[in-house]
Backbone as a printed PyTorch tensor [residue, N CA C, xyz], in Angstrom:
tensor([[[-17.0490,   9.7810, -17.0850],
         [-16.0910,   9.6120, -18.1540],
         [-15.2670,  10.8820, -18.3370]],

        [[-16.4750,  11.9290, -18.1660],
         [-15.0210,  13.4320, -18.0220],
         [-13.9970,  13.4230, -17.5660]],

        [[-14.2100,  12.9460, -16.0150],
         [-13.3450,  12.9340, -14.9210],
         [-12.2800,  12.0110, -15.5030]],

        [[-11.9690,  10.9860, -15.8210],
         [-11.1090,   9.9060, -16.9780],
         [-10.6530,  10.6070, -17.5440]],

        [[-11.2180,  11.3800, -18.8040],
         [-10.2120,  12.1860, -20.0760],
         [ -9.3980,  13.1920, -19.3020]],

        [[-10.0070,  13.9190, -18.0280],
         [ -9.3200,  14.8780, -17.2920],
         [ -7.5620,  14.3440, -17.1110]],

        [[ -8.1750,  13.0130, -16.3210],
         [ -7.0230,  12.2540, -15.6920],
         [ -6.0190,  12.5030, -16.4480]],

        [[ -6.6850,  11.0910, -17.8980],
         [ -5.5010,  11.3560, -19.0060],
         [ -4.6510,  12.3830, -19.2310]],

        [[ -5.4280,  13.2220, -19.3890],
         [ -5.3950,  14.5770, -19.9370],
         [ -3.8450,  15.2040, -19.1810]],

        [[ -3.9030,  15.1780, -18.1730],
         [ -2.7880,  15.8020, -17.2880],
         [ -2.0820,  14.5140, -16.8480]],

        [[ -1.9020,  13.3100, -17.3600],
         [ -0.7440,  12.5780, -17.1030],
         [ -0.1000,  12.7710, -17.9270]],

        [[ -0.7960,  12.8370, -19.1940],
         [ -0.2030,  13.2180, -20.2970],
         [  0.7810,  14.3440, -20.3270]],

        [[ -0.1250,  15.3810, -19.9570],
         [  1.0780,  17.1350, -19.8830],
         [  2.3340,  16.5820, -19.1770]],

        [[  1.8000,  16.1170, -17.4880],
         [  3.0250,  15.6570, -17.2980],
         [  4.0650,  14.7080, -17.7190]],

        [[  4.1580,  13.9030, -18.3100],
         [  4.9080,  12.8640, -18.6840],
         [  5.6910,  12.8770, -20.5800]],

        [[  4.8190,  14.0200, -20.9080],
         [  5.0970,  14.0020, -22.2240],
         [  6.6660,  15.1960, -22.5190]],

        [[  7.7960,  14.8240, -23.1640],
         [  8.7090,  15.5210, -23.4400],
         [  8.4540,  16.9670, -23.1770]],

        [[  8.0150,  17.8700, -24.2350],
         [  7.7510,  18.8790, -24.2300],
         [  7.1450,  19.9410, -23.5760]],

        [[  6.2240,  19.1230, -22.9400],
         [  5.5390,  19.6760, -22.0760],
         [  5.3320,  19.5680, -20.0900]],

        [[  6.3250,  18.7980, -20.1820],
         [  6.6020,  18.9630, -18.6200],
         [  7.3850,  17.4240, -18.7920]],

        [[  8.5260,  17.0660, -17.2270],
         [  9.3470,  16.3860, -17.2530],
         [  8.5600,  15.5190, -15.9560]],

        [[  9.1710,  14.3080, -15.9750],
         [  8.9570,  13.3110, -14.5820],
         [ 10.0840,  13.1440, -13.7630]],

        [[ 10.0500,  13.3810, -12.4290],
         [ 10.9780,  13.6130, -11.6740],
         [ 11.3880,  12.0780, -10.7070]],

        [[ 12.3620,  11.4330, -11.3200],
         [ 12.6000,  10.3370, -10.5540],
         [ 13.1810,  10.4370,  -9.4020]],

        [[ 12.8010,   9.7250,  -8.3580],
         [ 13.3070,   9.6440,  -7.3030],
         [ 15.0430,   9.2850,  -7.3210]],

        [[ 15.7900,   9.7470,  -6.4370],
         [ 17.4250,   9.0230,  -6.1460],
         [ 16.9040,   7.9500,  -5.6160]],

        [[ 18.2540,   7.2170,  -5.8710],
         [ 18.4230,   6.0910,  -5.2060],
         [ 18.3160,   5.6470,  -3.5770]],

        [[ 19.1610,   6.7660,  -2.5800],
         [ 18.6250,   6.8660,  -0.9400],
         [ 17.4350,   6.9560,  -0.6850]],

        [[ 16.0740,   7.9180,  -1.9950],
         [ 14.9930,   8.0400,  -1.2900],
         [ 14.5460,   6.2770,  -1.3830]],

        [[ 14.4860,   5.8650,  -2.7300],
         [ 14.1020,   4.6210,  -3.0840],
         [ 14.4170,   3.6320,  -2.0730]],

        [[ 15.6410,   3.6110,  -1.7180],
         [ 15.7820,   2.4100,  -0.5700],
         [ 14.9540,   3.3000,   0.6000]],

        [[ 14.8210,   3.8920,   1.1790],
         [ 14.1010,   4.6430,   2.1810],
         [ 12.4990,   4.4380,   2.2760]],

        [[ 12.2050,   4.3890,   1.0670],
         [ 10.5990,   4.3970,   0.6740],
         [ 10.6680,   2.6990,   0.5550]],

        [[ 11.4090,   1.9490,   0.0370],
         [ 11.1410,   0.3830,   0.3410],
         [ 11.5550,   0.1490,   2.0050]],

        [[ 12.1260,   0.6600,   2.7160],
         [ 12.4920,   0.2230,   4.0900],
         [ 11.0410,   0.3510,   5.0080]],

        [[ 10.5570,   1.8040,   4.3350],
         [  8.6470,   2.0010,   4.6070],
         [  8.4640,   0.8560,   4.6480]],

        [[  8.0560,   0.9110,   3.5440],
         [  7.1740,  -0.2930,   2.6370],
         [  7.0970,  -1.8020,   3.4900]],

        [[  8.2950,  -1.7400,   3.9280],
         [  8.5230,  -3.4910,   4.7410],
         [  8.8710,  -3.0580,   5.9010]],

        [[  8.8010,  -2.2890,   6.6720],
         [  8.1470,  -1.8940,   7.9180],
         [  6.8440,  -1.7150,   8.5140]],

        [[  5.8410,  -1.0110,   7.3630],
         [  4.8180,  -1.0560,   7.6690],
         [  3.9210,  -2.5970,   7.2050]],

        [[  4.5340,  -3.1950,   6.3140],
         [  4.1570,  -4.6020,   6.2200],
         [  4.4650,  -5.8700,   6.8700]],

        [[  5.0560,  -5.5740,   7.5600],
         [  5.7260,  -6.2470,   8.6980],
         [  4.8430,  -6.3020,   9.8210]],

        [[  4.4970,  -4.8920,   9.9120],
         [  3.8220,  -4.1590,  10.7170],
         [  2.2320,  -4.8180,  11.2710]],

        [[  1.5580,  -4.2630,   9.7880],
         [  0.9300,  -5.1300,   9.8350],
         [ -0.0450,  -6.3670,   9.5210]],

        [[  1.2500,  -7.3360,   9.2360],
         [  1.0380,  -9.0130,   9.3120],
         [  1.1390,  -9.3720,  10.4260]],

        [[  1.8730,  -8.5920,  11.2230],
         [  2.0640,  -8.7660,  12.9990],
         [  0.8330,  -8.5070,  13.6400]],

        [[ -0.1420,  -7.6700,  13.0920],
         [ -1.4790,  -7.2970,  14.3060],
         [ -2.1760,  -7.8770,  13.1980]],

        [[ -2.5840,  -8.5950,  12.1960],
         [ -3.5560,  -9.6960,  11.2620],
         [ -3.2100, -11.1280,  11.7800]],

        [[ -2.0010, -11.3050,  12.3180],
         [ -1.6280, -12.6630,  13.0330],
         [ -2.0120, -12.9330,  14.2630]],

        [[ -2.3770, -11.1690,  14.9070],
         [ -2.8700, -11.4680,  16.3800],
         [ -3.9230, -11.2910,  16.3850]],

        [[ -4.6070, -10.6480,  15.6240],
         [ -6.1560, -10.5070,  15.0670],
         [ -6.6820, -11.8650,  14.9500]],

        [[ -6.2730, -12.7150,  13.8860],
         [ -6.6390, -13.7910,  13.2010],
         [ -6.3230, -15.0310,  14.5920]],

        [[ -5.3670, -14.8640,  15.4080],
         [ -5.0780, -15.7450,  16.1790],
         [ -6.6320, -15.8510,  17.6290]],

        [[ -6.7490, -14.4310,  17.9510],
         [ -7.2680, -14.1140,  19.2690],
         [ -8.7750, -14.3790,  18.6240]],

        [[ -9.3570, -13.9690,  17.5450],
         [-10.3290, -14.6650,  16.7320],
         [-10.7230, -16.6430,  17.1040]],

        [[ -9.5540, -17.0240,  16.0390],
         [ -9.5490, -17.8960,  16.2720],
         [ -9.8590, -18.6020,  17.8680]],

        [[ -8.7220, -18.7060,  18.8890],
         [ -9.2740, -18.9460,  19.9390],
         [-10.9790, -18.7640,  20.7360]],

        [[-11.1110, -17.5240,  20.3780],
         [-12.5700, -16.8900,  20.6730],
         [-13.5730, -18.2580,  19.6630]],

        [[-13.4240, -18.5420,  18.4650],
         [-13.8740, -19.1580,  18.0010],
         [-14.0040, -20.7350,  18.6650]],

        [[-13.0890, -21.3590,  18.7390],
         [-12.5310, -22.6890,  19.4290],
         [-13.6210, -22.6090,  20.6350]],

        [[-13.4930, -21.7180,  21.5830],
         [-13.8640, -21.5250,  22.6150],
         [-15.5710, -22.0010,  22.5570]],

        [[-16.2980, -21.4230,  21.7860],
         [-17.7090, -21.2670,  21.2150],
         [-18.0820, -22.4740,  20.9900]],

        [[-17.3440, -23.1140,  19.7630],
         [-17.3800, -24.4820,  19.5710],
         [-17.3140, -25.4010,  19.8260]],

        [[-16.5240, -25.5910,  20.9070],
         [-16.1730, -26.7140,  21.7260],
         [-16.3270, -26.1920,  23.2560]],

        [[-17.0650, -25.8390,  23.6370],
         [-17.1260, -24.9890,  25.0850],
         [-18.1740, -26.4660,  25.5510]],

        [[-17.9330, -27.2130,  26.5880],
         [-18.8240, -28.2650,  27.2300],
         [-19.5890, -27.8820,  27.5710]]])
């Protein structure tokens, strides 16, 4: 529970007026950091589709093998 009030503790300093400011990102980084974002998710749903696919087959195979 320390470790918690700690947390608080310094989101707080940071985020609170007086005592320290929050630094928003521009707009170029933002589109930049979403272009990440759906690159690497793209990414990978592409090797969970070949994962899940080559699985599958392996599976089929087992099951129905004469």
């Amino acid at each position: 529970m320390g470790n918690l009030k700690g947390f608080l503790e310094e989101v707080w300093r940071e985020v609170h007026p007086t005592s320290g400011r929050v630094v928003w990102p521009d707009k170029e980084k933002v589109i930049q950091s979403t272009w990440v974002v759906i690159a690497a998710s793209s990414l990978c749903g592409i090797y969970l589709f070949l994962v899940d696919s080559a699985f599958g087959q392996i599976i089929r195979g087992i099951l129905y093998a004469d």
